[in-house]
Structure formats: structure tokens, C-alpha cells
MDTraj code that builds the backbone (N, CA, C; nanometers):
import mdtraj as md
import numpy as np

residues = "UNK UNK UNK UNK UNK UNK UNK UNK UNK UNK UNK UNK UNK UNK UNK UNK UNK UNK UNK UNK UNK UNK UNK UNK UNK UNK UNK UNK UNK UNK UNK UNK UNK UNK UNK UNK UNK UNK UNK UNK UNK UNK UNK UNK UNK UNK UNK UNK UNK UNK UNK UNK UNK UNK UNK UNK UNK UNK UNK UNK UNK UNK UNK UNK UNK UNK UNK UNK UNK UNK UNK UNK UNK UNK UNK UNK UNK UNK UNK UNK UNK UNK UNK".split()
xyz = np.array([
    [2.3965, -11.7091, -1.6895],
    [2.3555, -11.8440, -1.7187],
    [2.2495, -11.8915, -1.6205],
    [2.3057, -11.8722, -1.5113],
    [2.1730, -11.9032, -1.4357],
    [2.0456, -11.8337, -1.3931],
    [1.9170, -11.9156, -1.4184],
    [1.7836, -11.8407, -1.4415],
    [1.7588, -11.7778, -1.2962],
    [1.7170, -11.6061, -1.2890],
    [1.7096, -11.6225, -1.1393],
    [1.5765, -11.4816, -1.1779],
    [1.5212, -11.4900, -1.0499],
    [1.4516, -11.3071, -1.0397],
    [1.4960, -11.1976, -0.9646],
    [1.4293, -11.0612, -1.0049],
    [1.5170, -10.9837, -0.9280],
    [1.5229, -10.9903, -0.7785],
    [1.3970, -11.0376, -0.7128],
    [1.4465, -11.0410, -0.5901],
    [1.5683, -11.1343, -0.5296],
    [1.5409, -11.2479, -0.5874],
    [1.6804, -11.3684, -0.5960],
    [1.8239, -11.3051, -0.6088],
    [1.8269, -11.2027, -0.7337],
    [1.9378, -11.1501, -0.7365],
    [1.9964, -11.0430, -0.6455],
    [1.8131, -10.9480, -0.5838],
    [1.9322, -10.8517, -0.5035],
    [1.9588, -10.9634, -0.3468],
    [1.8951, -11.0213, -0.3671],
    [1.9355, -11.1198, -0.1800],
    [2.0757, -11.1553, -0.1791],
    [2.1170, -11.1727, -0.3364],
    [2.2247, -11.2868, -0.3291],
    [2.3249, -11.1418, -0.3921],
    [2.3549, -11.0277, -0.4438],
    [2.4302, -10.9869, -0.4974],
    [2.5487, -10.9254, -0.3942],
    [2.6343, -10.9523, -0.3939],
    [2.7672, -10.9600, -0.3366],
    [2.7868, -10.8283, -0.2508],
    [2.7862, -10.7326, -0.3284],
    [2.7382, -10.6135, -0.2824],
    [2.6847, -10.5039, -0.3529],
    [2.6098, -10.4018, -0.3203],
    [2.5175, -10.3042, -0.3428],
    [2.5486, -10.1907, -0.3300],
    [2.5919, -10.0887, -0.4200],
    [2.6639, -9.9689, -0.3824],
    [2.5843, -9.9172, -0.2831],
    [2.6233, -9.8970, -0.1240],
    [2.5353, -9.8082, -0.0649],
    [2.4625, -9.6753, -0.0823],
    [2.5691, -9.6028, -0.2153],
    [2.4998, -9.4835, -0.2446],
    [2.3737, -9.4739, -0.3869],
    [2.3300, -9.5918, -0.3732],
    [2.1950, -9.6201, -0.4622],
    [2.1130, -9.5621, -0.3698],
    [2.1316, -9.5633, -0.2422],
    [1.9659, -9.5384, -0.1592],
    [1.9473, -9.3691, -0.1530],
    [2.0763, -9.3229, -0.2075],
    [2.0782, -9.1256, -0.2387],
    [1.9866, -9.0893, -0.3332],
    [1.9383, -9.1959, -0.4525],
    [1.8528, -9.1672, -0.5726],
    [1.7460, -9.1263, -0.4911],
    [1.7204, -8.9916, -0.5771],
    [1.5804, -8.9046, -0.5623],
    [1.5151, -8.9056, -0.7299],
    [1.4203, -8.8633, -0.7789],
    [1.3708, -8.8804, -0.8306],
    [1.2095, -8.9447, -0.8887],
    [1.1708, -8.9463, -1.0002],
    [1.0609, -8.9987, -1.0298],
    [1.0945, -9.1069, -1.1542],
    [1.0609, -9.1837, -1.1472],
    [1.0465, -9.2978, -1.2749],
    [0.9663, -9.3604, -1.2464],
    [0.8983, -9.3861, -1.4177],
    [0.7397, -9.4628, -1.4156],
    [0.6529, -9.3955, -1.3270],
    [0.6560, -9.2835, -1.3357],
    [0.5576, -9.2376, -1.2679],
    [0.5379, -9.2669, -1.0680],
    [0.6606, -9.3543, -1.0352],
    [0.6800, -9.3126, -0.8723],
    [0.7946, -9.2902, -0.8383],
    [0.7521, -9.1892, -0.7516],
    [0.9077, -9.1322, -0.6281],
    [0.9510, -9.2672, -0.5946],
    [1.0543, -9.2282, -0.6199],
    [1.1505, -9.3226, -0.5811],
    [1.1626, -9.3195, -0.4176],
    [1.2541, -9.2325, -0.3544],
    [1.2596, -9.2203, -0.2360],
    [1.1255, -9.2327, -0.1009],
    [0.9800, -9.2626, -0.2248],
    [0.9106, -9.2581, -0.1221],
    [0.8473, -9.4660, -0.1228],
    [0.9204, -9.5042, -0.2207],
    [0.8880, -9.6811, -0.2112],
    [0.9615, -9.7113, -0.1009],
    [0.8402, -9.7703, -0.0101],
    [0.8609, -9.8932, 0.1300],
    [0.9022, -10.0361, 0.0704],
    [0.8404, -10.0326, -0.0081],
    [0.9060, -10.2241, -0.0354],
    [1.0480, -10.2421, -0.1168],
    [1.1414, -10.3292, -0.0145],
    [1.2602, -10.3026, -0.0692],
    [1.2975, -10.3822, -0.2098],
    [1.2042, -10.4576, -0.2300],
    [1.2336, -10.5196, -0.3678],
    [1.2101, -10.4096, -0.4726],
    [1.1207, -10.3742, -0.4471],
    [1.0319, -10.2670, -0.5909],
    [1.1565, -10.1196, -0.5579],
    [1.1763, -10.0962, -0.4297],
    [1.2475, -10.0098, -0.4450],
    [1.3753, -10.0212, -0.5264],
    [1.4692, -10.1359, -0.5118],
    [1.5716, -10.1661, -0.5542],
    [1.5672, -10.2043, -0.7331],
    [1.4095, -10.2464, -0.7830],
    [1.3799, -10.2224, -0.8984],
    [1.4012, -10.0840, -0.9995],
    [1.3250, -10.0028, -0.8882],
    [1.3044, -9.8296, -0.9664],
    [1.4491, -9.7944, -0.9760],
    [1.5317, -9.8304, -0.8687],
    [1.6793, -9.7895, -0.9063],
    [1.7511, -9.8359, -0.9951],
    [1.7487, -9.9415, -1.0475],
    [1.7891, -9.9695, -1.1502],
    [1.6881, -9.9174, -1.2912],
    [1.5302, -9.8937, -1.2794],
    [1.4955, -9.8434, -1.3651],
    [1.5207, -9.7102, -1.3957],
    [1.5831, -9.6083, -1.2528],
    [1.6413, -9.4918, -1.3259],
    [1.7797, -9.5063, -1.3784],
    [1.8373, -9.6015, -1.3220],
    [1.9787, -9.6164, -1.4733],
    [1.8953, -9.6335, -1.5965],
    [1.8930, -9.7299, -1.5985],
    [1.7942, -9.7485, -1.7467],
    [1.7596, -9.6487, -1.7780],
    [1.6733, -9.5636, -1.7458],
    [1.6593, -9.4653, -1.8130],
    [1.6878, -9.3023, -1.8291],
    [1.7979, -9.2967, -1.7669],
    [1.9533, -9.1987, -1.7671],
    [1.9938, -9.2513, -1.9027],
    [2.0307, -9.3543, -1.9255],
    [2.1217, -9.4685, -2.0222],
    [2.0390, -9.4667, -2.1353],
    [1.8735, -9.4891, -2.0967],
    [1.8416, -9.4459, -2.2811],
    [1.7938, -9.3368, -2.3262],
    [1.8263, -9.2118, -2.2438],
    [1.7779, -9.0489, -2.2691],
    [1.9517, -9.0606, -2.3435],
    [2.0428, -9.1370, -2.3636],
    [2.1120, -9.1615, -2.4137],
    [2.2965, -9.0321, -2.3427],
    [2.2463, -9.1077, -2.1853],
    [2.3575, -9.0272, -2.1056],
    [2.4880, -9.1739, -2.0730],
    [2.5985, -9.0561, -2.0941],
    [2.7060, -9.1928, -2.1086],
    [2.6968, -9.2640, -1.9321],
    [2.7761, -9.3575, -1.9426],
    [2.7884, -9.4437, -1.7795],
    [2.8600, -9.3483, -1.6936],
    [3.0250, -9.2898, -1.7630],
    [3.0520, -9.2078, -1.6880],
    [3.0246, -9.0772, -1.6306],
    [2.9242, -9.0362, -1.7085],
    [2.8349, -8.9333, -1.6444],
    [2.6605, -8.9323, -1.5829],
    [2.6686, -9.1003, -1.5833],
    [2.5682, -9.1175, -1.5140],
    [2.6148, -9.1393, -1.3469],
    [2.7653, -9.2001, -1.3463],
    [2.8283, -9.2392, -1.2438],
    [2.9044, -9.1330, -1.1227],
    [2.8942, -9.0098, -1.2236],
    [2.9992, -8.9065, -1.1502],
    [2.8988, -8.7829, -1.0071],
    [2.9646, -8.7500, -0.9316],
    [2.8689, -8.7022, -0.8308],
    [2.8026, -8.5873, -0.8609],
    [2.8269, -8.5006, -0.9343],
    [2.7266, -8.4089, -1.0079],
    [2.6339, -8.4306, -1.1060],
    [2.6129, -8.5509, -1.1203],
    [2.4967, -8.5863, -1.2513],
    [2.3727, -8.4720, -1.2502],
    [2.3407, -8.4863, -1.3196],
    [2.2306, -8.3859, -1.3475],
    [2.1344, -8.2801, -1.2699],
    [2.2366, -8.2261, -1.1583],
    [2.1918, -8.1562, -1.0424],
    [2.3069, -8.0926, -1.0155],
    [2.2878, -7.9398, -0.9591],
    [2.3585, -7.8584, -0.9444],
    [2.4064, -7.9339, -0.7754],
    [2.5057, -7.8691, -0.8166],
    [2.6418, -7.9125, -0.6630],
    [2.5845, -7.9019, -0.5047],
    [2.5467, -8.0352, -0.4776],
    [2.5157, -8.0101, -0.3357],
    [2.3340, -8.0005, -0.3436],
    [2.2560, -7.9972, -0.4355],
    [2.1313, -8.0370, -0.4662],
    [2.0676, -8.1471, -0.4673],
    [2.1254, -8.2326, -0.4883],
    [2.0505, -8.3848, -0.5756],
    [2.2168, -8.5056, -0.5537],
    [2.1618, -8.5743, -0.4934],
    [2.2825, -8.6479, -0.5090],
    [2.3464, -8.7641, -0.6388],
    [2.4667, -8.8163, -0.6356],
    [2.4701, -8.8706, -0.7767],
    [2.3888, -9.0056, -0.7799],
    [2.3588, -9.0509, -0.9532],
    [2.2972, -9.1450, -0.9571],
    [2.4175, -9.2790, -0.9630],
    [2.4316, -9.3639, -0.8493],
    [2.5442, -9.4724, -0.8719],
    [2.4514, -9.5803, -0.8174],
    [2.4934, -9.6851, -0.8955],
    [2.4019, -9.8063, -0.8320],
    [2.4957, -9.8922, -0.7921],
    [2.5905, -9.9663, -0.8470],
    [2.6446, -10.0666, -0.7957],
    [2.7972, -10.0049, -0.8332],
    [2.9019, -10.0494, -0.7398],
    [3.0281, -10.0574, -0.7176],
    [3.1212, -10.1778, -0.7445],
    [3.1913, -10.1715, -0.8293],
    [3.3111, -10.2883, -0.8628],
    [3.4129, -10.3479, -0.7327],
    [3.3976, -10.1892, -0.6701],
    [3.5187, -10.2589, -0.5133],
    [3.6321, -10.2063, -0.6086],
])
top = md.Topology()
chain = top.add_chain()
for i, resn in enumerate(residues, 1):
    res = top.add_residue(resn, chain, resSeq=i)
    for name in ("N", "CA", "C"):
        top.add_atom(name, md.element.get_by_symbol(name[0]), res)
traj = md.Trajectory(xyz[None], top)
């Protein structure tokens, strides 16, 4: 309900799975792991859920620690945590 932007939202979001900052990868055309600005960074991470989610991969196997990388290669893709 309430109108906000993403930077508004990550300042204020309760908490942030710490293991979002493990995402490696490329989306839209930039490395992820190599964005300095923490807004845009915290963007691309949610743009690689998004688009895990519409290559049409379920949540729970976007969520689990072997996602799409052999064991001990690539770490999992998790963004946010329920607690």
C-alpha cells in the first residue's frame, strides 16, 4: 500500500538475507559481483531472482544451496529470509 522506491525499501527492509551478497553471475548484461553501488547492486539481485523465476525455475529450487552449480562451485541463489 504504501508508495515507496527501491532504495527506500532496501534502507527500511527489516532484514536482508545475508547470503544474497554470494550471487555470482551476469544479468542484463552486468556482473553482478563486480557492482560498487549498493543500491543497483541490491537491484541486479533481485533481477537474478526474477529471472531464475521466469526461465520458469520453481522458488524451491531457486532457494536450495545447489541451484544451478555443481557442489561447492557457485553458491546458492537466496535473497531474502523469513527468520
Amino acid at each position: 500500500k504504501k508508495q515507496t522506491d527501491f532504495e527506500t525499501f532496501v534502507k527500511e527492509a527489516p532484514m536482508l538475507n545475508p547470503s544474497r551478497t554470494l550471487i555470482k553471475g551476469v544479468i542484463c548484461g552486468v556482473r553482478v559481483e563486480d557492482i560498487r553501488e549498493p543500491t543497483m547492486r541490491e537491484i541486479r539481485y533481485l533481477d537474478k531472482l526474477v529471472d531464475e523465476l521466469a526461465k520458469g525455475k520453481a522458488m524451491d529450487k531457486i532457494l536450495s544451496p545447489n541451484h544451478g552449480a555443481a557442489a561447492n562451485r557457485r553458491p546458492a541463489l537466496v535473497i531474502y529470509d523469513n527468520g
